[in-house]
N, C-alpha and C positions, 0 to 999 in steps of 0.2 A: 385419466386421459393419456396415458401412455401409447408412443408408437412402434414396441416393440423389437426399437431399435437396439435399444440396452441389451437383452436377450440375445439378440443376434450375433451382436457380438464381443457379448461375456462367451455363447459358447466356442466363438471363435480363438477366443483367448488361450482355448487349452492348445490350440497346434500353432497359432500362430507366433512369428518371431517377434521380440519387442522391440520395442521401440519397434527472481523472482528479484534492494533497494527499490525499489519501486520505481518507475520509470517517468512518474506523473509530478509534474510540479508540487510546491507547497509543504507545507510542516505535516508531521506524522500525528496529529492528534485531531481526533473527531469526536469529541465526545457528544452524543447526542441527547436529544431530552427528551422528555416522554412528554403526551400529549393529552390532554383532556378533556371530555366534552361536558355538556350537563346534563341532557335527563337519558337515562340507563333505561332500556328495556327491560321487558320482563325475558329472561334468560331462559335459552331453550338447548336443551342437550344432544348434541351430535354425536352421533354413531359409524363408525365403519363402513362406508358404502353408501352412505345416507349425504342426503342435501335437502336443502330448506331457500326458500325466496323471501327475499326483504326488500324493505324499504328505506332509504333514509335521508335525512335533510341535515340541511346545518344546526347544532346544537344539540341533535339526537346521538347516543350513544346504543350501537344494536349490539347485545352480546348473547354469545352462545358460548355453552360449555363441552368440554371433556371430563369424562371419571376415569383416569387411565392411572396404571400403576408405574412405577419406577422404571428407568433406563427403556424407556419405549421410544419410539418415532413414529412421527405424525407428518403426513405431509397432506394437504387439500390446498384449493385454491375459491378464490370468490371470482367472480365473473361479474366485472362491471359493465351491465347490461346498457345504462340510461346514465352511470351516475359514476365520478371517479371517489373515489372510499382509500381510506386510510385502514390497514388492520395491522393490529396489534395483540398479542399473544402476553399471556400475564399467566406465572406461576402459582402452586395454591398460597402464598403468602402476598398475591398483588404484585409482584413485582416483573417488571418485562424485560422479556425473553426474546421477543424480536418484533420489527417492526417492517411493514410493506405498505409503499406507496404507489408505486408505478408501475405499468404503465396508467392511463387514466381510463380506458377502455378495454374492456376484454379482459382474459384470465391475469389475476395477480396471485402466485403462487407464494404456498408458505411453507416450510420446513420448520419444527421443532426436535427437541429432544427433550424427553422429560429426566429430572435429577433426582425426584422423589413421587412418592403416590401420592393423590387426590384429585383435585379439580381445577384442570386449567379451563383458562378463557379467554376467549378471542371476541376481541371488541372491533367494530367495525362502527366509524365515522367518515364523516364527511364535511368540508367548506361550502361545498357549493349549498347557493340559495335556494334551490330550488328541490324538490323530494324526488329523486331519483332511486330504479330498483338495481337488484344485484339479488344473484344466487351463488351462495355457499355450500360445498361440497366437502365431503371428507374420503379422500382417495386412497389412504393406508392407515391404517393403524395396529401396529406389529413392535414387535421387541425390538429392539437394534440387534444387529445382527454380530453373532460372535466370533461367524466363518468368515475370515477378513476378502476374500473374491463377492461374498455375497453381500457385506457390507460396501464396497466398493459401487456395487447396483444400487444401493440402498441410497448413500451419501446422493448419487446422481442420478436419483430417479427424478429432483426436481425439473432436467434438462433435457432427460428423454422423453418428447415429447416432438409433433410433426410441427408444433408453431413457436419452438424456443432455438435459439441459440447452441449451441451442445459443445461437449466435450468431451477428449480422450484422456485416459489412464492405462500406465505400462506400468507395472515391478517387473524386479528380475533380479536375478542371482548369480554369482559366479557363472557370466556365459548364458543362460537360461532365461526363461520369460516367464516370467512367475504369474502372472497375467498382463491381460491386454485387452481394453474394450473402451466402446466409443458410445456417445449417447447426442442425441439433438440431430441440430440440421448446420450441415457450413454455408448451404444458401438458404435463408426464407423465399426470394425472392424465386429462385429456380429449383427449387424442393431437393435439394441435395443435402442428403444425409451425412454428417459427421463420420469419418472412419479415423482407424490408428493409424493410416498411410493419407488423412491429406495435411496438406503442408499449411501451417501457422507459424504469423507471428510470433516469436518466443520473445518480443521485448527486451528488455536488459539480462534474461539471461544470455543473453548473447557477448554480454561484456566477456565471459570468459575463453568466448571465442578469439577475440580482439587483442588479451594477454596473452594468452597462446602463440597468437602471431608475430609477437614481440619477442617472448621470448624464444620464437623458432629463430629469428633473423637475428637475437643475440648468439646463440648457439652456432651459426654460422659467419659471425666475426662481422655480422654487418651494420651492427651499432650494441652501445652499452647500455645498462639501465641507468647507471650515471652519470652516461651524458648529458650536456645541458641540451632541451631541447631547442633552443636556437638553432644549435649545430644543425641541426634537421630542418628546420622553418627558420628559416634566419629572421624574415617578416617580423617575427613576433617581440614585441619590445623587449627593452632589456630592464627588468625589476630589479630593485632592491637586494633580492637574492635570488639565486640560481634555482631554478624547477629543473629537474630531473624528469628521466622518461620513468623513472621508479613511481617519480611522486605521481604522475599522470593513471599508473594501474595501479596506485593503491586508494586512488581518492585525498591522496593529503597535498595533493599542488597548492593553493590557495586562489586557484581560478575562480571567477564567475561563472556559474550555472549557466546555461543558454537557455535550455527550456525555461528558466524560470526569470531570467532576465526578458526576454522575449515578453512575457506573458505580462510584465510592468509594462512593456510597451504597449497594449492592449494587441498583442496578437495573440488570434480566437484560436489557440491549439485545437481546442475540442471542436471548432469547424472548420477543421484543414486548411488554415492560413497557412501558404506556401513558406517553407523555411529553406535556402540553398545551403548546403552542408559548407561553402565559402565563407559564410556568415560565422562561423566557428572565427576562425580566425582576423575577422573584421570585432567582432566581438572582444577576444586578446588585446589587440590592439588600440582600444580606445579603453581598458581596464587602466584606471589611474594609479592603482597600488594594488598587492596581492590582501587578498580578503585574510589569512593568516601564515605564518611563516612557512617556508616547504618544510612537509615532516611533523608540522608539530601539532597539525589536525585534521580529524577524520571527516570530510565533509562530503557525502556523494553526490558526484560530479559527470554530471554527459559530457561536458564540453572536453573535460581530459581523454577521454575516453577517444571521442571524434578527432583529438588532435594523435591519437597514437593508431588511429589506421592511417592518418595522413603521413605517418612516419615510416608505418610499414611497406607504401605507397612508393616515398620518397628513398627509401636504403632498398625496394625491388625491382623498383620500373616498372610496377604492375599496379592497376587499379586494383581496390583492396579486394572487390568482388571474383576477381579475374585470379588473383592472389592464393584466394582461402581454399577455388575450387580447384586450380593445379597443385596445391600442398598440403591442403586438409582433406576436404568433401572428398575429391576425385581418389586421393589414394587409399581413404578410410572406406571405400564403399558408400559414401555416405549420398545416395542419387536423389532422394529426397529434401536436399538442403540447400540453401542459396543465400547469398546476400544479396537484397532488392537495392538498387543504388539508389534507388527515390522511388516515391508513393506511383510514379506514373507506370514505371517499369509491372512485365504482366507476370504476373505469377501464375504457372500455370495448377489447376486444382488448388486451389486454397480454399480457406475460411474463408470468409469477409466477417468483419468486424459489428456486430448492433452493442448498441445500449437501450435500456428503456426511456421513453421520453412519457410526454403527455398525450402523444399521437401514437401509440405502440412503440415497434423497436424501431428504431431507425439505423441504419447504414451508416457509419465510422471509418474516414479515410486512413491509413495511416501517417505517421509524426514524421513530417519533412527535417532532412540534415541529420539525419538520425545513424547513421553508418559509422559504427564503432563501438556506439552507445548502445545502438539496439540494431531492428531492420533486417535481422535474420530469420527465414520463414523455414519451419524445421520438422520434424513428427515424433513420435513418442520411441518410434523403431530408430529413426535415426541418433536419437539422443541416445538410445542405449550403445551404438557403437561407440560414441563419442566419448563417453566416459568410462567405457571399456577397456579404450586408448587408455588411459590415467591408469591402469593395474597392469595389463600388460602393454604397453607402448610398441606402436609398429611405426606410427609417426613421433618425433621429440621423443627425449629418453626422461629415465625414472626421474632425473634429477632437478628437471623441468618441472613437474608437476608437483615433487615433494615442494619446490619454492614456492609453487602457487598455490600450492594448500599447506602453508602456513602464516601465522597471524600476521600482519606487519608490525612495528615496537615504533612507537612515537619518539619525537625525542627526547621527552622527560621518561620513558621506560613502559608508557603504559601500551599494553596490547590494544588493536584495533578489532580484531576478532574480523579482519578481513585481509585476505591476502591477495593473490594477482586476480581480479577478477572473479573472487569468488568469496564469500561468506564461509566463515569457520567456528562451531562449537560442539558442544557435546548436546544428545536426545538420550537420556536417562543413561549417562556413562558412556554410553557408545558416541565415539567422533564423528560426527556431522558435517559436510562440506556441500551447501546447497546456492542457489540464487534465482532469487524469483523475478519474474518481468512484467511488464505492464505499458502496452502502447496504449494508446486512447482507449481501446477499445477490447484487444487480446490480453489474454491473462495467460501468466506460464511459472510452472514450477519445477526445478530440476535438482535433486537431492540424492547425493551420496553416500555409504557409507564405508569409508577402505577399510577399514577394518576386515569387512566380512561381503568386499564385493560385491556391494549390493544398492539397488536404488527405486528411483520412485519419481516420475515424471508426470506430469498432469498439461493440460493444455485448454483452453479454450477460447470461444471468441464471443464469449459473454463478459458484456465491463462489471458485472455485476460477483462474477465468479470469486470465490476465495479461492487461492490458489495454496494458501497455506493448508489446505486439505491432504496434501502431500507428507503435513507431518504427520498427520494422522496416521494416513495408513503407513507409516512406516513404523510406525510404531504398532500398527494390525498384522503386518505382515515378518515382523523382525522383533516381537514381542521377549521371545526366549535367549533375546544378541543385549538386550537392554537389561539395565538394572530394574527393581519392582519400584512402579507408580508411586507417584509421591504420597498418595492417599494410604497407600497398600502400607506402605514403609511405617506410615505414620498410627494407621491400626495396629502395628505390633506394637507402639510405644503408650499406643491410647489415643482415639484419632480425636483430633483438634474441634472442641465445639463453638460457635460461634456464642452461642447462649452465653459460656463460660466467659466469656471478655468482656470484661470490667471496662465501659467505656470512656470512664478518668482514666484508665491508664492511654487512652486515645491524644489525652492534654500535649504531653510530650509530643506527639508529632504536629501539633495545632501550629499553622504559622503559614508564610508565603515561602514559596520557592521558586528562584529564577532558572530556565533552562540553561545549562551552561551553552551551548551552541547559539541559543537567540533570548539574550539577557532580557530583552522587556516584555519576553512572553513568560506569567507568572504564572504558577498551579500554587490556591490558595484551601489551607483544610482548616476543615471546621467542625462543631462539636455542639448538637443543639439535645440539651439529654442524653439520650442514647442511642443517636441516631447522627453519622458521621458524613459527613460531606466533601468532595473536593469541587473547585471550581475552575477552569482554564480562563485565562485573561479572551473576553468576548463571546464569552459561550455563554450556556446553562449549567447553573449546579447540578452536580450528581450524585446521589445517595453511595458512599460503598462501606461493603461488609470487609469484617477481620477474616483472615483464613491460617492466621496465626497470631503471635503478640509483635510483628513485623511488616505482617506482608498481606495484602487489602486486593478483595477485586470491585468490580465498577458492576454497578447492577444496570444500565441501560446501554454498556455497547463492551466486547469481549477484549478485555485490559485489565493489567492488573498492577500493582504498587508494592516497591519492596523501601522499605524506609532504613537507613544507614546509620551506625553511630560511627562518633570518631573515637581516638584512644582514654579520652577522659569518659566515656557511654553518653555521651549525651546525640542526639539526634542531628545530623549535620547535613543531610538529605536525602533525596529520593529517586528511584528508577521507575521510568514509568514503561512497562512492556505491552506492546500491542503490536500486532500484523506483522510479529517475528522481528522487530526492531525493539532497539533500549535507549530510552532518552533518560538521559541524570540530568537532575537539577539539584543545585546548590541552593542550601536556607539563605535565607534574608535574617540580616539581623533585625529586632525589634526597632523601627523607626527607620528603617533602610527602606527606598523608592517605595514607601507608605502609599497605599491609593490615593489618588488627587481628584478631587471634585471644582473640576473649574466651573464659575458661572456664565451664563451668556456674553457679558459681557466678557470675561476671558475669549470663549470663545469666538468672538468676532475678531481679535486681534489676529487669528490667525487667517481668515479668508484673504483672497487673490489667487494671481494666477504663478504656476511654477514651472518652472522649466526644466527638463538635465540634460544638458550638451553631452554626457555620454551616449543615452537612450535616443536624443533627438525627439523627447514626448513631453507633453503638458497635462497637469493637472491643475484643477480647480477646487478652494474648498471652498462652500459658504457655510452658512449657519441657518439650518430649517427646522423650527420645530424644538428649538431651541439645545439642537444639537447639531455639532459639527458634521457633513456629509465632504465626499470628496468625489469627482465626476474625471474620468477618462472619454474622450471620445468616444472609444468601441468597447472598451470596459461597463461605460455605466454609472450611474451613483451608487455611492457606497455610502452608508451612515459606519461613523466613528466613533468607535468606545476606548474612554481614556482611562490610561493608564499610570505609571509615574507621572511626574510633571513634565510639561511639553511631550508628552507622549502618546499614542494612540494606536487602536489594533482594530481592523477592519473583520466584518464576520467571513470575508474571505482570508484571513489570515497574513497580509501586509500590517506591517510594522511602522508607521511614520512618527519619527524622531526629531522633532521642529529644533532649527537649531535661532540663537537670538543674539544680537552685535551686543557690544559694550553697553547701548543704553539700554537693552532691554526689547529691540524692536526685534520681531521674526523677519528672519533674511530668507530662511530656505528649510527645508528638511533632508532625512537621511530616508532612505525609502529600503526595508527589507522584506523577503520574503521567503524563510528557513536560508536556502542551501545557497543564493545569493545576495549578501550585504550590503550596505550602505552607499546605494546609487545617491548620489548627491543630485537633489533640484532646490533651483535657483527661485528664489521670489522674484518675478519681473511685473509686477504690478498689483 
């Protein structure tokens, strides 16, 4: 069901000119579970071109198979006619490949890739009580493609379609448009097609728009990086220690998070609760202490961000909108670009933002107060001038952009592998300088590489989009810039078999591990036979395989594990990689924050009501079912899963840390959630 939009304008691509931290609350780990049902049909084999009609009820499991060989791509969709359906995709060893749930009606679309030959299988379930139909389709089945333009069509043929969401992709080259092409629709509602020239949200790649303008107005003597940012917002209390406008673009301020502060208070980001970009600095303000020292950690931050257009604001006498388009947009060319100063404001030709719900897609406002942090609506042509700028500079000079594309240095020496607004590392050798974004709704990818002037942009206004698809094809289209694949490298030496791993030698890395950024979120591994596990505090366990005698991927969602020794070899922790971000956690010693199993009666000590005079919000816990739950007004009840003692971790990923006076009575808790710490609430009954 393609609407040949793809086509249209892949061939456009050849004349046409071209032209991510994440944006959304919460901790970077998802590990998901796999799903089960009980009676399995009798399996029936799909073919190329081919569809089949089913039925199915709660408890039924419908599957159909593929016989396809290695490195192919499969994309079909089911068509929930009567009935909403879960499918699930399983390699010839059973193990899953990917998983689709939503919308609840209408086409659910699936992409795979196969890794090896035989027979996959796509299993299709359902909750609902009642027997509802559905037809499955199989709409490509072809090799992956090797020609990186026509892989490019291939990755987003799931989006070129007249009733999805879509997206644009630009490469380019020293000056040049190595391609350029759009897929889907930027309205469902008014049937407008996706091009390379309409204007999206680019989310927090916009942060490096925002260092930019800092360091344009240092370069012209009208503030420093080491200023304290008082000097600028005098408003804002005076800490313990001195914040810097340094520490504000490189994310090591020690501020509170707003988005995610916010979000404790039960306001519904994801249904456009009004946020005023003033609240940045009301927020500041009622911060009792800095969450950690300036400089001496990487914590990314919107609120820093929003405080430093407020600076560049306050050192030009220009609102920041008004700002970026007389010093940036307007002299780069850039007529495609803006900064929205709130959701209300009209952007003209844009996207609009869907997700999928249980009603189809739904309409996605964008994220109020967002102006620094995000809130830049841009195109894939425009970003190639943008970062064209960075090689040869017609705005800000070389020396500008070398400081922002390099790492920052903590103050114990360690690299952050971020610099002004921008993300720094290597893609097989070659130096990478990327940043991706994410408002409610738009997704965006912006990736450089100086070395060989050259990049890779992605866009779209599906919340569903991987936008790290961007590394991909940089590595499609910039294959002979790069060193050979880890895989390649490791067949000259004898390429690594999983068979071969002796899974006692898995013992050594058996243990808990705290994250160091949020101590009482723990990844626990384990060892049942020869079958490896890890587990995140409040999740499901997940099976994962060796892919060396070090380094583990996740067999139910695309993550992988690099395990650390110290100087004596012994095992002293872990990095867990996923969605282009690195999380380390440090071991637990043996009998260190040991799991706690309170009983009922523990947990009633903890029920009442609580308050925090910072937030101005109440929660409630009781005890249902013989488990702690915890209820916000507009949040919801939440059930509690314990952790160390007095401690507990929500399936939305809040952190409460009960704290207890001298005799032992609970007074209050510490309420965190990742990237904002330990909001104090009060027991008041």
């Amino acid at each position: 069901m393609t609407s040949g939009l793809a086509r249209k304008n892949a061939d456009a691509h050849r004349t046409q000119p071209l032209l991510s931290g994440r944006y959304m609350p919460g901790i970077a780990l998802f590990f998901t579970t796999l799903l089960f049902a009980t009676d399995i049909a009798a399996q029936e084999t799909l073919r190329a071109g081919g569809s089949a009609r089913g039925s199915v009820a709660e408890g039924d499991t419908i599957s159909y198979t593929i016989d396809v060989g290695a490195d192919y791509f499969v994309l079909g969709e089911v068509d929930q006619l009567t009935v909403d359906v879960v499918v699930q995709i399983l390699d010839p060893e059973g193990r899953q490949l990917g998983r689709v749930s939503d919308p609840s009606r209408g086409p659910a679309v699936f992409t795979f890739e196969t890794n090896k030959a035989g027979r996959y299988r796509i299993e299709i379930f359902t909750d609902e009580d009642e027997v509802g139909d559905f037809e499955i389709s199989l709409d490509r089945l072809e090799a992956v493609e090797t020609d990186p333009k026509d892989l490019v069509d291939q990755l987003m043929s799931r989006y070129d379609r007249d009733d999805s969401p879509g997206a644009a992709v630009a490469v380019w080259r020293d000056g040049k448009t190595v391609f350029s092409g759009a897929y889907g629709m930027a309205s469902l509602a008014y049937d407008i097609p996706f091009e390379v020239d309409t204007r999206t949200n680019i989310g927090s790649t916009s942060k490096q728009f925002t260092a930019f303008a800092i360091m344009l107005q240092v370069e012209r003597g009208k503030l420093s990086l080491d200023d304290d940012i008082r000097t600028h917002i005098p408003e804002l209390p005076e800490f313990d220690e001195t914040v810097t406008v340094r520490h504000l673009i490189t994310h090591t301020s020690g501020l509170r998070e707003f988005l995610n502060l916010l979000r404790m208070s039960g306001r519904r980001l994801d249904h456009g609760d009004y946020i005023d970009r003033d609240e940045l600095i009301e927020i500041v303000k009622r911060q009792p202490a800095l969450q950690n020292a300036p400089g001496a950690e990487w914590n990314y931050n919107n609120t820093a961000f929003g405080l430093a257009a407020v600076i560049v604001e306050r050192t030009s006498g220009q609102d920041f909108h008004e700002f970026m388009e007389d010093n940036v947009f307007g002299p780069l060319g850039m007529t495609r670009t803006m900064v929205r100063p709130t959701p209300e404001h009209i952007v003209e030709e844009r996207s609009v933002g869907y997700t999928p719900s249980g009603d189809g897609f739904l309409e996605i406002g964008d994220l109020g107060g967002a102006v620094g942090a995000g809130g830049i609506y841009s195109t894939v042509e425009d970003l190639q001038t943008w970062v064209e700028n960075y090689a040869s500079p017609r705005i800000g000079s070389a020396e500008i952009f070398e400081e922002m594309m390099t790492s920052y240095v903590l103050t114990d020496g360690e690299e952050t592998g971020y610099g002004y607004g921008l993300s720094v590392d290597e893609q097989r050798g070659l130096k990478r300088v990327h940043h991706g974004g994410a408002d409610v709704a738009h997704r965006s990818m912006l990736v450089y590489y100086p070395k060989i002037k050259a990049g890779v942009t992605v866009q779209s206004n599906h919340a569903g989009f991987n936008s790290n698809v961007a590394f991909r094809l940089g590595a499609a289209f910039f294959d002979e810039e790069m060193e050979p694949e880890e895989e390649e490298a490791a067949a000259e030496e004898g390429d690594f078999d999983p068979a071969s791993y002796d899974p006692e030698d898995f013992n050594e890395m058996v243990g808990r591990y705290a994250l160091d950024n949020t101590p009482t979120f723990i990844l626990k591994f384990t060892r049942e036979d020869g079958t490896l596990y890890t587990q995140a505090t409040g999740q499901s366990r997940a099976e994962i395989v060796p892919t060396s005698d070090s380094t583990f991927s996740l067999i139910v969602v695309e993550a992988s594990l690099t395990f650390h020794r110290n100087n004596d070899g012994e095992v002293d922790g872990v990095t867990l990689n996923q969605n282009g971000q690195q999380q380390h956690a440090t071991r637990l010693e043996e009998g260190e924050a040991e799991a706690w199993e309170p009983t009922t009666d523990d947990l009633v000590t903890f029920e009442g009501r609580y308050f925090s005079e910072e937030i101005e919000t109440f929660y409630t816990a009781t005890v249902q079912e013989e488990s702690l739950v915890m209820r916000q007004r507009r949040l919801g009840v939440t059930n509690l899963t314990p952790g160390e003692e007095d401690a507990f971790t929500s399936n939305g990923g809040m952190r409460f840390l009960f704290e207890r006076d001298r005799n032992g009575q609970v007074i209050g808790f510490y309420l965190s959630n990742g990237r904002t710490r330990d909001v104090r609430f009060e027991r008041v009954r």
